[in-house]
C-alpha positions in Angstrom: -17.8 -3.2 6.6 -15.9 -0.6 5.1 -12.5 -1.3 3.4 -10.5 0.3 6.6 -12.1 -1.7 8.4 -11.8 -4.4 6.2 -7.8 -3.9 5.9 -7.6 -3.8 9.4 -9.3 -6.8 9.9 -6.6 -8.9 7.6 -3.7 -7.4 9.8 -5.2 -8.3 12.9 -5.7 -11.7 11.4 -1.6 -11.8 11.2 -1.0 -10.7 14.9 -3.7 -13.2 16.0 -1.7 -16.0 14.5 1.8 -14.7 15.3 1.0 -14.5 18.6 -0.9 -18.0 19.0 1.8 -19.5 17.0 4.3 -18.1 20.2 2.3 -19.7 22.7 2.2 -23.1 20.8 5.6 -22.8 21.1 6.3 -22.1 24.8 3.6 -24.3 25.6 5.7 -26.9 23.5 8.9 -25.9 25.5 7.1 -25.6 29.1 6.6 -29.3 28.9 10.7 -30.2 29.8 10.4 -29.6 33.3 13.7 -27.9 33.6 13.2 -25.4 31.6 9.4 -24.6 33.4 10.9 -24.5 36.7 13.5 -22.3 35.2 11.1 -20.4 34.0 8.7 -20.0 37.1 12.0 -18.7 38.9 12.7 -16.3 36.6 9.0 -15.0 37.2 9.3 -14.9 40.9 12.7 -13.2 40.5 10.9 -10.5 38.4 9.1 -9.6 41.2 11.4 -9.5 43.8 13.8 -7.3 41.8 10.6 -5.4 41.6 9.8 -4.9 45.2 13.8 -4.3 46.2 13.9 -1.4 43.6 10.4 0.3 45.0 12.4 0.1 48.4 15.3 1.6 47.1 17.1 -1.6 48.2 19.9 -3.7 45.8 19.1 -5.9 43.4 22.2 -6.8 42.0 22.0 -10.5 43.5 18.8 -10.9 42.0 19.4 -9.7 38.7 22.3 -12.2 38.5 20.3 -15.0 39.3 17.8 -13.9 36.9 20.5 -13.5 33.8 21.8 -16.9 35.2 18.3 -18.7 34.5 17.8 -17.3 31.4 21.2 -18.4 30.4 20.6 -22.0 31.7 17.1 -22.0 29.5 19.1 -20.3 26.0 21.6 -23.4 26.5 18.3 -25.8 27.4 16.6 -24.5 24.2 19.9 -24.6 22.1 20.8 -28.3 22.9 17.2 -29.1 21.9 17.4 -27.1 18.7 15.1 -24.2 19.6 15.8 -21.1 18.3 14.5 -18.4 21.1 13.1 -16.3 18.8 10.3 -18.8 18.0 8.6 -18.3 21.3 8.3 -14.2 20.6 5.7 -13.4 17.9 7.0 -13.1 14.5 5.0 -10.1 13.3 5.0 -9.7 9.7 5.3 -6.0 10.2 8.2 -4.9 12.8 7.0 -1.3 13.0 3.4 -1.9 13.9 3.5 -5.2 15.4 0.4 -5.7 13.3 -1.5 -3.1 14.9 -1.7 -1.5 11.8 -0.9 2.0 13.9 3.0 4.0 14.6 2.4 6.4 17.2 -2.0 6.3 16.5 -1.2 7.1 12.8 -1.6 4.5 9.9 1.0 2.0 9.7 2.2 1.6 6.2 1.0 -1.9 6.0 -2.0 -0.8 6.8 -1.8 1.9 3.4 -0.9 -1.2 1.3 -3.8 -3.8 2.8 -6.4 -0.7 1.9 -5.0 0.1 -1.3 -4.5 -4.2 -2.1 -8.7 -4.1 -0.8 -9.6 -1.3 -3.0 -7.8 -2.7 -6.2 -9.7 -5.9 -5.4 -12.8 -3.9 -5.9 -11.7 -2.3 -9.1 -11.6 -5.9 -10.6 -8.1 -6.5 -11.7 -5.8 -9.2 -10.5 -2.5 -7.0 -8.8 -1.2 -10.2 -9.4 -1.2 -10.1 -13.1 0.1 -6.6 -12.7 3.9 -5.6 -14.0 7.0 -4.9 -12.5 9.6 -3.0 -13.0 12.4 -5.3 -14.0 14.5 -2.9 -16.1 14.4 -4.8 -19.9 13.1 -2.5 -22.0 14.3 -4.5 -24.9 10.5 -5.4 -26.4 10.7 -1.3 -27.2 11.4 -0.1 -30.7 12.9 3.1 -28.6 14.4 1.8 -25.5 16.3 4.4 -24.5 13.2 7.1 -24.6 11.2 4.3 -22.9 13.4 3.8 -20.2 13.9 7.7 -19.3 10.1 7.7 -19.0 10.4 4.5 -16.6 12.6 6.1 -14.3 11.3 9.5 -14.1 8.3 7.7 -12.9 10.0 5.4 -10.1 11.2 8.9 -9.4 7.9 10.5 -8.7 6.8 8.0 -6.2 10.0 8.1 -4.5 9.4 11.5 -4.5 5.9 11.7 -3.9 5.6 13.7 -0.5 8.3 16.3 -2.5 7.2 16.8 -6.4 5.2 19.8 -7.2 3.7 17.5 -9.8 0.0 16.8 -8.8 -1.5 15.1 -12.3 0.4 13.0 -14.7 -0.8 12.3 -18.0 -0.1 9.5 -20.1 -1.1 9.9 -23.8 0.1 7.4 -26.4 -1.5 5.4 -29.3 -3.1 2.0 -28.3 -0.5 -0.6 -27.5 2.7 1.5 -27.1 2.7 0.8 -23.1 0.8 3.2 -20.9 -1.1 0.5 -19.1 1.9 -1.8 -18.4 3.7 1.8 -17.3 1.0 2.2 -15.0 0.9 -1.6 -13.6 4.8 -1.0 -12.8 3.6 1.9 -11.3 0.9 0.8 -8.9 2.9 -2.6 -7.9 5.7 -0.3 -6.7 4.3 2.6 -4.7 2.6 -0.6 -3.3 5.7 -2.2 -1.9 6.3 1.3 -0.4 3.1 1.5 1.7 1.8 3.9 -0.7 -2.1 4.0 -0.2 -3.5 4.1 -3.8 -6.6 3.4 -5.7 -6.4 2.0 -9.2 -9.0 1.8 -11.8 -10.2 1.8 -15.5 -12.4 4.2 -16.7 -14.8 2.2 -16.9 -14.7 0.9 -13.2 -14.5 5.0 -12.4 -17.5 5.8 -14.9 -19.6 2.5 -13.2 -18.3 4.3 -9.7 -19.5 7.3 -10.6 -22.7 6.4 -11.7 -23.3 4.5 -8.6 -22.4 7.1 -6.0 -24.8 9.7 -8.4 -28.0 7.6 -7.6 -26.9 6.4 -4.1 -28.2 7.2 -0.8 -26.5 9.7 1.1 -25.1 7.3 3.8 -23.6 5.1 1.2 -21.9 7.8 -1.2 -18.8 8.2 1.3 -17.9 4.9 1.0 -18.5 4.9 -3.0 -16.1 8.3 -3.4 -13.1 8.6 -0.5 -10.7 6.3 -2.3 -11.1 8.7 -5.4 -11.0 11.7 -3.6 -8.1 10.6 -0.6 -6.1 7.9 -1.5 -2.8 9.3 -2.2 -2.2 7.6 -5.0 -5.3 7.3 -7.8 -4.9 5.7 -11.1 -7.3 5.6 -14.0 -6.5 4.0 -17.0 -7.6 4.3 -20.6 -9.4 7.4 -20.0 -11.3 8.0 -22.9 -12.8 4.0 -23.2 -15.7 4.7 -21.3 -19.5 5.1 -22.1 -20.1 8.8 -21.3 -23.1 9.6 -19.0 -24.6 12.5 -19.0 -24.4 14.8 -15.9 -21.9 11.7 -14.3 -19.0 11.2 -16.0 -17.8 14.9 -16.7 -19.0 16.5 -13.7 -17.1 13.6 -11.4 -14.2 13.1 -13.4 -13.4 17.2 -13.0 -14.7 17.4 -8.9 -12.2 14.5 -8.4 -9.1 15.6 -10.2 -9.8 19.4 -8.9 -10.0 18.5 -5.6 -7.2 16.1 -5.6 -4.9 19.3 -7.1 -6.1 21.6 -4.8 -4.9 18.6 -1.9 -2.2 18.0 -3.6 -3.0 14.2 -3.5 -1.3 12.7 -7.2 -3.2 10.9 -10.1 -2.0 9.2 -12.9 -3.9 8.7 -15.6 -3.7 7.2 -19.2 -5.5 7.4 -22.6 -5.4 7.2 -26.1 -7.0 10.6 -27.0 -4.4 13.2 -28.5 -4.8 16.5 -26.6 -7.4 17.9 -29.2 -9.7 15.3 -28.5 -9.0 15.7 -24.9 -10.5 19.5 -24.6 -13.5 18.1 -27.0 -14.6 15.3 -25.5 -14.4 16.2 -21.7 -14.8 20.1 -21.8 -12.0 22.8 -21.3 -12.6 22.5 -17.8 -11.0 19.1 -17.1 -8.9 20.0 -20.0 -6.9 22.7 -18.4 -6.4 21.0 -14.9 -4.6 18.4 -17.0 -2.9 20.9 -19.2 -1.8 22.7 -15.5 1.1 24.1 -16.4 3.0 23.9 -12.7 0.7 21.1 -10.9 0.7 18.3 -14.0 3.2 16.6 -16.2 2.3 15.5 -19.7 4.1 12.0 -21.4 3.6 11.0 -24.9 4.5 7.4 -25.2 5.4 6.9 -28.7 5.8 3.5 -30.5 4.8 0.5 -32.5 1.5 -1.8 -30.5 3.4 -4.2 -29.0 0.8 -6.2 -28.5 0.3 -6.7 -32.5 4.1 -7.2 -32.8 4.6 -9.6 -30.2 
């Protein structure tokens, strides 16, 4: 089962028990016998206001019978407690219904279940992950700290407008890049951003495996790289370099994602020199784009060693 698939599956889940949770309910109410025979009316009225309007003839009387009834049933339901929403569906997504589809295109709550699926598969917890919460005050340099902080909540507010296609994050180990990009993935999240967030080693591990893979399975293995619109890789740099894998994929995937205009993020500890050595001046001057990518140096004590 493909993630899609696999996403879709977990939304359906929600309209399934919505919707049974609805008919528990009306089955619960149907049993004053009031309020069924009410109800039965107001279903044979529906159909005779039907057949009156196909022959063009008035249904004003019925319709006032029918508002009537439904009256009678709210003032039923409200001595017994019962709010009348509780016997409609409660989807957890209004715009969908939790059909995970608008108008036959993806719902954004279907984006977020995919990207929630493939962060699963990268093996980190997005519930460990950070937030942006707006205390900067662990920071030696807040106030350069926070202007970096916003100016990324910015570009995924702005993600469908920046020119910026490539963000690098450079900074000595410790000073923040990771929890930057934590903050960053939990947020385009809660917009129904689809995204794809991984370490350089999960990419390198990836990359390896879509190399010696079968031709039916290397789709699977490489579309959240190449077409989520959010991909993350963090602590480029850490990896095990393979030869003929890691290089050639790392440059097919950021190239292509430039050329579509689709955004990555990525972090690492190498200074720019080491950059151009260790991955070629290929990769080197997509990152170093001078319109399509933005470069950050995060300055700073390791926090991690302070704290």
């Amino acid at each position: 089962m493909s993630v899609k698939d696999t996403a879709l599956k977990e939304i359906l889940k929600r309209k399934l028990y919505a919707e049974n949770k609805a008919d528990m309910k009306i089955n619960e109410v149907l049993k004053d016998e009031q309020i069924k025979s009410l109800f039965v009316a107001c279903k044979k009225l529906v159909v005779d206001i039907a057949k009156l309007e196909v022959e063009n003839l008035s249904s004003i009387e019925k319709k006032k019978e029918y508002n009537l009834n439904r009256e009678k049933i709210a003032n039923i339901l409200k001595e017994k407690g019962i709010n009348k929403k509780e016997l409609k569906p409660q989807y957890v997504c209004d715009k969908c219904k939790d059909t995970g589809f608008v108008d036959n295109k993806e719902c954004e709550c279907l984006k977020k279940e995919i990207s929630k699926e493939l962060i699963k598969l990268s093996g980190v917890d997005i519930n460990l992950f950070a937030r942006f919460d707006g205390d900067y005050s662990c920071f030696k340099n807040a106030e350069e700290i926070k202007t970096i902080y916003e100016k990324m909540k910015k570009f995924i507010n702005e993600i469908n407008k920046t020119s910026i296609d490539t963000i690098l994050l450079v900074g000595d180990t410790g000073v923040g890049k990771t929890h930057l990009m934590e903050c960053m993935t939990t947020y385009a999240l809660d917009r129904g951003i689809m995204l794809k967030y991984s370490t350089a080693f999960n990419f390198n591990h990836d990359m390896l495996r879509y190399h010696c893979s079968k031709l039916e399975d290397k789709e699977e293995i490489i579309d959240p790289y190449l077409n989520s619109e959010l991909l993350f890789i963090d602590d480029l740099g850490s990896e095990n370099k393979i030869n003929n894998v890691t290089n050639e994929y790392l440059y097919l995937i950021i190239n292509e994602r430039m050329q579509n205009h689709k955004k990555t993020v990525i972090s690492t500890n190498l200074n720019f020199e080491q950059i151009q050595d260790v991955y070629g001046e290929r990769i080197f001057s997509r990152l170093m784009h001078k319109k399509q990518s933005l470069k950050i140096k995060l300055n700073g004590d390791d926090l991690r060693i302070k704290k």
